[in-house]
C-alpha positions in Angstrom: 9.6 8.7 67.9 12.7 6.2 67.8 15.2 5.9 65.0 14.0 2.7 64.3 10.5 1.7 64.3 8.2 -1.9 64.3 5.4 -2.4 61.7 2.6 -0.7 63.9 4.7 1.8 64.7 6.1 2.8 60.9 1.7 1.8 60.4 0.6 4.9 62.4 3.8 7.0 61.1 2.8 6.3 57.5 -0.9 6.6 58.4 -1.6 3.0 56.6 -2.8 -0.6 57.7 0.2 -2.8 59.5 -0.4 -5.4 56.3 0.3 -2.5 54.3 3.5 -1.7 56.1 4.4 -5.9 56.0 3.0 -6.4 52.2 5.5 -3.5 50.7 8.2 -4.6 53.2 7.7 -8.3 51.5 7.9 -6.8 47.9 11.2 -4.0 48.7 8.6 -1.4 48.4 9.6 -0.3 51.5 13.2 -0.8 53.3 12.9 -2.6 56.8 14.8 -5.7 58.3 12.7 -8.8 59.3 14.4 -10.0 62.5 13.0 -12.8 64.0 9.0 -12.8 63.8 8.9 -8.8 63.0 9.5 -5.7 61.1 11.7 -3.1 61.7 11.9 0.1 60.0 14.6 2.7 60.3 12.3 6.2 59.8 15.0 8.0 58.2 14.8 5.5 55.3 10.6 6.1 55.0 11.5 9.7 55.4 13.6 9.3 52.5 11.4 6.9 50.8 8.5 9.4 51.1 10.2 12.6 49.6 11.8 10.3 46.7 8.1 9.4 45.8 7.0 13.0 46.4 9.6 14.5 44.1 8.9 11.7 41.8 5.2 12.3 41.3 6.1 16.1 41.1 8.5 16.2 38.9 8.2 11.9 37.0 11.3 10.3 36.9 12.7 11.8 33.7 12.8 15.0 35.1 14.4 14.0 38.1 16.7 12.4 36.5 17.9 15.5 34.4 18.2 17.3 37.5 20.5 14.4 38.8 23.0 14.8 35.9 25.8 16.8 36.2 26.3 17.5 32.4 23.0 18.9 31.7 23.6 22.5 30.0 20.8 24.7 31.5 19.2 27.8 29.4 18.6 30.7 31.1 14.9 31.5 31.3 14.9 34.7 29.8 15.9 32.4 26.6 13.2 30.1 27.3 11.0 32.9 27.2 11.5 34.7 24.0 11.5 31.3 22.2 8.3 30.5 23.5 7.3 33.9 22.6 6.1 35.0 25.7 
């Protein structure tokens, strides 16, 4: 597949509808570069896109978030443990 892909083409990658692909495009849903009459899409940025909104659902965005900062002071889970009585 090439680095940098048109509507159909980031379609059948994402397994949705080519309106899908152009509707989220339209509303910065989804990165791509209108250039002329079409769509491109570079599939490292719907690679990227697609395990952001993976982790996000996994973990929400307040998790991830805490993960992200450098200054949060983990407990080790031995503590978490024996305060949770278990």
């Amino acid at each position: 597949m090439p680095d940098v892909l048109t509507a159909p083409e980031a379609a059948d990658y994402l397994r949705t509808s080519v309106d899908a692909v152009k509707r989220l495009a339209r509303q910065g849903r989804i990165p791509g570069a209108k250039i002329g009459r079409g769509w491109r899409f570079r599939k490292a940025d719907l690679d990227e896109l697609f395990a952001e909104n993976v982790l996000d659902r996994i973990l929400g965005r307040e998790a991830k978030a805490v993960l992200a900062d450098p200054d949060t002071e983990w407990v080790p889970l031995e503590q978490v443990k024996k305060e949770l009585g278990l």
